[in-house]
N, C-alpha and C positions, 0 to 999 in steps of 0.2 A: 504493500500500500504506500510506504514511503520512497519506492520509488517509480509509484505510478502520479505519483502529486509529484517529484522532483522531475519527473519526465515532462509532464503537461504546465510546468511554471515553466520550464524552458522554453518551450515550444510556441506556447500560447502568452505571456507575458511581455520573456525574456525576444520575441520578434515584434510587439507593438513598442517597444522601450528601444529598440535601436532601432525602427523608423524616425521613432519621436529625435535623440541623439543624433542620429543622419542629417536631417533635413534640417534640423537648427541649424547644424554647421554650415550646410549649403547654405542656410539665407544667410547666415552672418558674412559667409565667404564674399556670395554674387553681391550683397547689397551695403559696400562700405559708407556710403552715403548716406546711410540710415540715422534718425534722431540717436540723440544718445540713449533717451530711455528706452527707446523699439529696441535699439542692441543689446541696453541694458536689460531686456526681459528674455530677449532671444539666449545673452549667455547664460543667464538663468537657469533659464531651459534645457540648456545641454549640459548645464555642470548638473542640475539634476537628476537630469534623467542618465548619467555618466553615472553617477551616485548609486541610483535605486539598481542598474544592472550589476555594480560589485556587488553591492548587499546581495542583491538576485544569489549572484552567482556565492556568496557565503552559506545562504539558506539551504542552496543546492547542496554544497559541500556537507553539511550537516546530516541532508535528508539520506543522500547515498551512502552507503554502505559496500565494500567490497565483497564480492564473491556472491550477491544478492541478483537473483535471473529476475528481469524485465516482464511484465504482466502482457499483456495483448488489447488492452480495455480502449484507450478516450474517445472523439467522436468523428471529428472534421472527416471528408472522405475527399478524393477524387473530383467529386460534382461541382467540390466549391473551389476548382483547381482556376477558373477564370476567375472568383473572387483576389486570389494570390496574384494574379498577373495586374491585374489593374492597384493591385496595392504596389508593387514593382514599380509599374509603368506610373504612379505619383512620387516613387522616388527615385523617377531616373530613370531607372531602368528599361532596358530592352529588351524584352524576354519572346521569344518565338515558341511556339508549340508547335511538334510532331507527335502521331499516334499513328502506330504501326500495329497490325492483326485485327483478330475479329473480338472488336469490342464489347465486352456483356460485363454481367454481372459477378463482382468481385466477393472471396470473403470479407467480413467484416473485417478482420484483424488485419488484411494484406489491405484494404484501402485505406485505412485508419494509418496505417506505417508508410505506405503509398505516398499518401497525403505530405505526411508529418516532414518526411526527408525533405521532398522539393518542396515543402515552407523553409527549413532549415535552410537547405543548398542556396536558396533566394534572396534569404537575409543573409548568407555571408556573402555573398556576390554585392548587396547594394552597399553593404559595410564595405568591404577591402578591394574591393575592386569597381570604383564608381566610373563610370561612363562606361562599362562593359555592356556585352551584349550576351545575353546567356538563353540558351537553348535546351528545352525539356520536352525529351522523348522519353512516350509512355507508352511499350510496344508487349502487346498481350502474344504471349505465346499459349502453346496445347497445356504446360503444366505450371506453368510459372509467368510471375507479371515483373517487367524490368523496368524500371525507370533512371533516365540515363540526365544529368543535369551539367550544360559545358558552360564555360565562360571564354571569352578571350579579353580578358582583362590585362594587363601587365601586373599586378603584384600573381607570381606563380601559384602562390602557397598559403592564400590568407586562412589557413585553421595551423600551420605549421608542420614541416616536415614530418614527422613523427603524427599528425594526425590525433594528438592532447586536448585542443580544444574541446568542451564541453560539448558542442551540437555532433562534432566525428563519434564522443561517447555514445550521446541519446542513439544516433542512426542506429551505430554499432548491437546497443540494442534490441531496440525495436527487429533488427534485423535477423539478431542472432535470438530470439522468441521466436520466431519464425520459422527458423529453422537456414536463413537465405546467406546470403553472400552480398557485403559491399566492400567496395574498392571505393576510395579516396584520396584525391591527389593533384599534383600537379602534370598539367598536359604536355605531351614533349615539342607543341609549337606554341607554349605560353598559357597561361590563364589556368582553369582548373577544372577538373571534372569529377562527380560525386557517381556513381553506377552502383544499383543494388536490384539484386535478380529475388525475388518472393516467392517462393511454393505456394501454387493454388490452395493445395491442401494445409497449407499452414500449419505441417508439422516438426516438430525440430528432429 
């Protein structure tokens, strides 16, 4: 249970707090001509919400526990996969969709995880790699559902070589409940790429 609430602050939280942190920066950046007090509310805003995601991420630290296997449970799926893009496409982003196979009906748990990664893979694309253009292919095969998330940003590696960062955890996962396979990394022409293959049957 505690790290099914440490999985869903991440995911669900810890991605509206670094749009908020994102897009302050942006206005303060684009608009130096700004009054002092608009600036002064705008740094506000990002030393805050810079704030509330270490705490975030302290809360995290707490809730996990090593050696503790990952639940299968929250809710977001797939459907609300254009919701994500137009949240992208207000911060920047350029996100293109592909889907490849014969598209139906998913399990629960493989959309729920589906979902979750390319939320994650999109917030760290509009974080570390801003003016990129990232591409999500979501290709249904006979036993398993892959979704594949690129960028060609120039920062290579914004979760870090090693793959530490907190959202590589969650994927990891979500993924390895499942029973699947993700790969996380940097692309060898630049930018980065998240790929995680799901068992229909959603057994480990």
């Amino acid at each position: 249970e505690r790290l099914r609430i440490a999985r869903e602050l991440h995911d669900a939280l810890g991605h509206h707090l670094s749009l908020i942190n994102v897009q302050s920066g942006v206005a303060l950046h684009l608009n130096e001509e700004l009054p002092e007090q608009t600036r002064g509310s705008l740094s506000a805003i990002k030393q805050a919400s810079k704030e509330a995601l270490s705490e975030l991420r302290s809360v995290l630290d707490i809730l996990r526990e090593e050696g503790e296997r990952a639940p299968l449970s929250p809710t977001s799926t797939l459907a609300r996969l254009d919701d994500l893009v137009s949240q992208a496409a207000a911060a920047g982003l350029d996100v293109r969709m592909e889907t490849e196979g014969n598209v139906r009906r998913l399990p629960f748990g493989v959309d729920v995880a589906a979902f979750r990664i390319v939320q994650e893979a999109l917030t760290n694309v509009t974080r570390h790699a801003g003016g990129a253009t990232a591409t999500v292919r979501v290709s249904y095969g006979e036993r398993d559902l892959t979704v594949q998330i690129d960028d060609d940003g120039r920062v290579s590696s914004p979760l870090g070589a090693a793959g530490s960062g907190k959202g590589i955890v969650g994927m990891r996962e979500r993924v390895s409940a499942l029973g699947g396979k993700l790969e996380a990394g940097p692309r060898p022409g630049g930018g980065f790429r998240v790929r995680a293959r799901l068992p229909m049957d959603g057994v480990p």
